[in-house]
C-alpha positions as CSV (number, residue, x, y, z in Angstrom):
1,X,58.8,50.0,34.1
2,X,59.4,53.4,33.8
3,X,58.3,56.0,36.4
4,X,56.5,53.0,38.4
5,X,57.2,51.7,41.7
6,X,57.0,48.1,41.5
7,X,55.9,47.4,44.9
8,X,53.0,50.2,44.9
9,X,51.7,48.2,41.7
10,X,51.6,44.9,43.5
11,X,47.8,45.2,45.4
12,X,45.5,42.0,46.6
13,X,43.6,40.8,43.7
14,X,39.5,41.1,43.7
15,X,37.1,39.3,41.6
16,X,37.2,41.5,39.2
17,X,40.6,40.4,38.1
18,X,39.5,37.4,37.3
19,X,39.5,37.4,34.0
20,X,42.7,38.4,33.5
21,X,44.7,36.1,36.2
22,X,43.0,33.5,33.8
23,X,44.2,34.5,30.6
24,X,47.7,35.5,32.1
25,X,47.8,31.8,33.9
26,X,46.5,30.0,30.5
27,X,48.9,31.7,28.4
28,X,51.9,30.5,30.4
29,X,50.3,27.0,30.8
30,X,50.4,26.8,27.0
31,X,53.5,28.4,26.6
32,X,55.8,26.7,29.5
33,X,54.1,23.2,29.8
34,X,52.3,22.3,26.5
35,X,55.4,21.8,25.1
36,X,56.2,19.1,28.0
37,X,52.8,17.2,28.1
38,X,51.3,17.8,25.2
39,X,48.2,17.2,26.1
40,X,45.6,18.7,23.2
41,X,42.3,18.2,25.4
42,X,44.0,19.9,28.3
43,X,45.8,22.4,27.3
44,X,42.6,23.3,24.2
45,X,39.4,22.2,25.5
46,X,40.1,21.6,29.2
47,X,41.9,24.7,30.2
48,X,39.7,27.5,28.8
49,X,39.4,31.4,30.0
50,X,35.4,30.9,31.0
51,X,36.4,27.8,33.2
52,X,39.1,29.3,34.8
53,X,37.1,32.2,35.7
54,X,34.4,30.7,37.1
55,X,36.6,28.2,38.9
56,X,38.1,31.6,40.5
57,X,34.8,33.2,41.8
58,X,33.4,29.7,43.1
59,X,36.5,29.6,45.2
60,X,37.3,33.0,47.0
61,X,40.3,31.8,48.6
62,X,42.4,31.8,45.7
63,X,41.8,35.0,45.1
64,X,42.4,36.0,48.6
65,X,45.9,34.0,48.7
66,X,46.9,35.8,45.4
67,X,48.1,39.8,44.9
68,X,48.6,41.0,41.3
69,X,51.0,43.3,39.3
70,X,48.9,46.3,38.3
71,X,49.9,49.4,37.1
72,X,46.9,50.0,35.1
73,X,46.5,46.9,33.7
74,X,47.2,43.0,35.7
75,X,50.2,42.2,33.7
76,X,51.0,39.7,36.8
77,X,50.0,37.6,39.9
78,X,51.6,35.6,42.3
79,X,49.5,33.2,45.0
80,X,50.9,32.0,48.0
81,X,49.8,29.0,50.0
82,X,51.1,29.8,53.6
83,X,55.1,29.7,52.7
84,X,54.9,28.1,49.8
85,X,54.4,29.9,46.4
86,X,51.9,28.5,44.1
87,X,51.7,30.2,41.3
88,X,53.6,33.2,39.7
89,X,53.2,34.3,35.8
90,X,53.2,37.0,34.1
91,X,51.7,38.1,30.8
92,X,54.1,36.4,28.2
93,X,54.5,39.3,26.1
94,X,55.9,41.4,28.9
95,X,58.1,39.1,30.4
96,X,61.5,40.3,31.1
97,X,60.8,43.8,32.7
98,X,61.0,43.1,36.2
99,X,57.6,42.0,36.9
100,X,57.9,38.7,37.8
101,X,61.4,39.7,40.3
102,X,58.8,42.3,42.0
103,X,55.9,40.2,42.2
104,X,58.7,37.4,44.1
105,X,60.1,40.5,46.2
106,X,56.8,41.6,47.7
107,X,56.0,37.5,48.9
108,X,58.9,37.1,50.2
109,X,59.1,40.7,52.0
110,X,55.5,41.0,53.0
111,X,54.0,37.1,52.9
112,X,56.7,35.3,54.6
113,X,56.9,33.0,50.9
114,X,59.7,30.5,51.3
115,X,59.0,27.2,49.2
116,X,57.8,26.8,45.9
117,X,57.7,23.6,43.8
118,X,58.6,23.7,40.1
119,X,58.5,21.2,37.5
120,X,62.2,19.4,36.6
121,X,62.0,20.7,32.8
122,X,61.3,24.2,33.3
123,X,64.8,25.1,33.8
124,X,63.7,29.0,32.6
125,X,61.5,29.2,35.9
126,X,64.2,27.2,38.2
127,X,67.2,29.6,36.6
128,X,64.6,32.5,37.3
129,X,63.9,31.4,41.5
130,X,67.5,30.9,41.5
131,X,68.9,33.9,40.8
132,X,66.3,35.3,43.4
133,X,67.9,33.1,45.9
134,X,66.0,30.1,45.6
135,X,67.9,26.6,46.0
136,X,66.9,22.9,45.0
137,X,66.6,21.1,48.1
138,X,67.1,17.7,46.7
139,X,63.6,16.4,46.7
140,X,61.0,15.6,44.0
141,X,58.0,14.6,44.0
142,X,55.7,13.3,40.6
143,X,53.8,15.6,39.1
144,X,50.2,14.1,39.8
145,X,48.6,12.2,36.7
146,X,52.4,12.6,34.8
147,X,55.5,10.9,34.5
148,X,57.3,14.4,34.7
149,X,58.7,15.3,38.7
150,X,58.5,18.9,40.5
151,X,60.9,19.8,42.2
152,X,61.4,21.2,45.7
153,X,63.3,24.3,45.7
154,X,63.4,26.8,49.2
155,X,65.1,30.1,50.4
């Protein structure tokens, strides 16, 4: 990120983003948690750009509760429910440039986030929330329709 100031790139998203909080959201869905589940009609047929999209403009208020990265282009988005943080990915292919770390900055600075839930195997995203100061808390819960557990971790 050069000559960019991360937090001036992080704005509320609008519908127009749509598009490309669903690509950037399918994307890490296929690369984080396919591998897990493995689950072909999911993570192919189920989980498709279209459906996501309309999915987002049928329900306003998860674009309302979500603020992207943009410096030109989304490359990022994070959504917050209340505290808790729902959601934060970045486009894969530019992971590891400080998007994702300024994405977490602005929720926890401006939107109060505290609490997040992440699922047990993902020990990338866990390693990432912890060196940004988040801790297990101990508790797990099942991910719903799996055998695989999220778990609780909090500032």
């Amino acid at each position: 990120m050069t000559g960019t100031n991360a937090e001036t790139s992080i704005r509320p998203a609008v519908p127009a983003d749509a598009a490309r909080i669903a690509e950037i959201e399918i994307f890490n869905y296929r690369l984080n948690f396919y591998p897990i589940f493995q689950n072909d009609w999911f993570y192919f047929d189920e989980l498709q750009v279209p459906k996501l999209i309309q999915a987002y403009l049928a329900e306003p208020d998860l674009l309302e509760r979500t603020s992207v990265y943009d410096d030109g282009v989304v490359k990022g988005f994070i959504r917050l429910n209340g505290q808790q943080i729902e959601k934060l990915f970045v486009e894969p292919v530019l992971q590891n440039q400080h998007i994702g770390a300024a994405l977490l900055k602005y929720a926890i600075e401006h939107q109060n986030a505290r609490f997040l839930w992440a699922l047990e195997k993902n020990t990338r995203a866990i390693a990432f929330y912890q060196k940004h100061g988040f801790r297990p808390t101990g508790e797990k819960i099942l991910e719903e329709d799996t055998t695989e557990y999220l778990i609780r971790m909090e500032r």
